[in-house]
C-alpha positions as CSV (number, residue, x, y, z in Angstrom):
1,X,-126.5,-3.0,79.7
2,X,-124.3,-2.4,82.6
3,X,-123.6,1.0,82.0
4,X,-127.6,1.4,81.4
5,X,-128.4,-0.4,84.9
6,X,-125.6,1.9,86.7
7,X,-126.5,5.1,85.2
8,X,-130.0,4.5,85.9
9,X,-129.3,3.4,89.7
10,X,-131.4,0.2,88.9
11,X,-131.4,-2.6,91.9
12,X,-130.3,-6.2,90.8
13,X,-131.9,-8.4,93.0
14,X,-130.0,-11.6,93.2
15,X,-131.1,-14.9,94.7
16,X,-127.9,-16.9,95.2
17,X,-129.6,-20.4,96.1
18,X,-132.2,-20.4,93.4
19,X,-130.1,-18.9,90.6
20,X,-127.6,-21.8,91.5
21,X,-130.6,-24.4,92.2
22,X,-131.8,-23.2,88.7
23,X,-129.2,-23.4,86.7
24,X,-129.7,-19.8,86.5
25,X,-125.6,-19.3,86.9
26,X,-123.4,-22.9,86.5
27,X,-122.1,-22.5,90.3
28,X,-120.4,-21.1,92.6
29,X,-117.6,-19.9,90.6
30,X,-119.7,-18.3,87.9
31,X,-121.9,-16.1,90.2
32,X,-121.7,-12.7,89.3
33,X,-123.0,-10.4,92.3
34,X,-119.7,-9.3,93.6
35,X,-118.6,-8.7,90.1
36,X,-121.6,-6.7,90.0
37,X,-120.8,-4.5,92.7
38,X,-117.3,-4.2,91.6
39,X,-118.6,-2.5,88.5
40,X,-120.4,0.0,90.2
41,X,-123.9,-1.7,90.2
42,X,-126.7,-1.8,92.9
43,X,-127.0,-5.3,94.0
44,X,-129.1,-7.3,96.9
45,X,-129.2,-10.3,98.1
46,X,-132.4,-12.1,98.4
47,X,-133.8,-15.5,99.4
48,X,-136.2,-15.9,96.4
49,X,-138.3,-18.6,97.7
50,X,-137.4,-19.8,100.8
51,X,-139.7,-22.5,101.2
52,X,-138.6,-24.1,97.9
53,X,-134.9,-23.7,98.1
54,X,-134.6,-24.3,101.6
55,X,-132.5,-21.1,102.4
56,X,-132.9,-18.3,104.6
57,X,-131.6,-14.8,104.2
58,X,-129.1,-15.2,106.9
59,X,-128.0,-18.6,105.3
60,X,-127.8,-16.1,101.8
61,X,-125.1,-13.9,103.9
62,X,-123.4,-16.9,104.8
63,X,-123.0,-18.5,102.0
64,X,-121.8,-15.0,100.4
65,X,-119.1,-15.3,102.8
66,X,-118.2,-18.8,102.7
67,X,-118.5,-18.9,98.8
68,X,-117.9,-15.6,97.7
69,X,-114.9,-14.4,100.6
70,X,-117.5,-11.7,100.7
71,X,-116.4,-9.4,104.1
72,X,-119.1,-8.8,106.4
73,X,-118.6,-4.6,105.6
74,X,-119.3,-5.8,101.8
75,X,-122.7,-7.8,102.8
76,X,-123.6,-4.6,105.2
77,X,-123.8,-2.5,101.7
78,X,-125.8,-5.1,100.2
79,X,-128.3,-4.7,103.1
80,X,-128.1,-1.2,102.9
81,X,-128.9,-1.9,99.2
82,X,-131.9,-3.4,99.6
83,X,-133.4,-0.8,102.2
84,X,-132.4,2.2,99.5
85,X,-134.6,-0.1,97.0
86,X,-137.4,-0.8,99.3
87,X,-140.8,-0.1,97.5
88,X,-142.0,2.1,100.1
89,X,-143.4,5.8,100.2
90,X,-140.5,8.1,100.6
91,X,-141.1,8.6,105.3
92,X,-141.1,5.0,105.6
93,X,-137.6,4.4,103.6
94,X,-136.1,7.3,105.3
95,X,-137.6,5.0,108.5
96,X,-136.1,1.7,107.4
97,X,-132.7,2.7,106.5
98,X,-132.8,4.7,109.6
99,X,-133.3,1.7,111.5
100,X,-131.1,-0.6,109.1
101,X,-127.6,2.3,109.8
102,X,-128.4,2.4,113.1
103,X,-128.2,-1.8,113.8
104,X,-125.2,-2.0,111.3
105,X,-123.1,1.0,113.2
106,X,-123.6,-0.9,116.3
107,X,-122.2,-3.8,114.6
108,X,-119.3,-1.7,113.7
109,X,-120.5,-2.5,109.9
110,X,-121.5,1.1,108.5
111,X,-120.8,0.7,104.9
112,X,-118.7,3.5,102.9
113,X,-122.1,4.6,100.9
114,X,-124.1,4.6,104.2
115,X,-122.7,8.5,104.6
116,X,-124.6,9.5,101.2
């Protein structure tokens, strides 16, 4: 399945709070999204429902961090990620990840893929 999701360039859009609220994924310890990424795959991170699990996108980033010892280069690809997977027409993703490399750089957080 991996090699299927990779070769097809398909987004995995994970929800770290729900999935774990869930019992989607046992913890902490078990979640898989930077495994993911090490294997090549397109991941996001995503707040799900925020209302419900009390989480915000920023706190998602955060956690990543705290939980994960995900850098904040590594979360800038994820956001990069999700602009790349963006269900827009073709001008308005240009637009958005435009935008989205242009407030990262100035962060000093222009991920590696950013230059493809």
């Amino acid at each position: 399945m991996t090699a299927l999701l990779r070769e097809r360039g398909i987004p995995l859009e994970m929800c770290p709070t729900s999935n774990i609220q869930t019992r989607t994924v046992s913890g902490w310890e078990a979640y898989p999204l930077r495994l993911y990424a090490s294997e090549g795959l397109i991941v996001t991170a995503n707040t799900d429902n925020p209302t419900v699990s009390g989480t915000t996108i920023a706190d998602e980033y955060r956690l990543l961090h705290e939980r994960l010892g995900m850098t904040p280069r590594e979360i800038a690809a994820l956001v990069l990620n999700a602009a790349d997977a963006a269900f827009l027409e073709p001008e308005s993703k240009r637009a958005l990840k435009a935008r989205v490399l242009t407030a990262l750089e100035a962060l000093g957080l222009k991920p590696d893929q950013a230059d493809a």
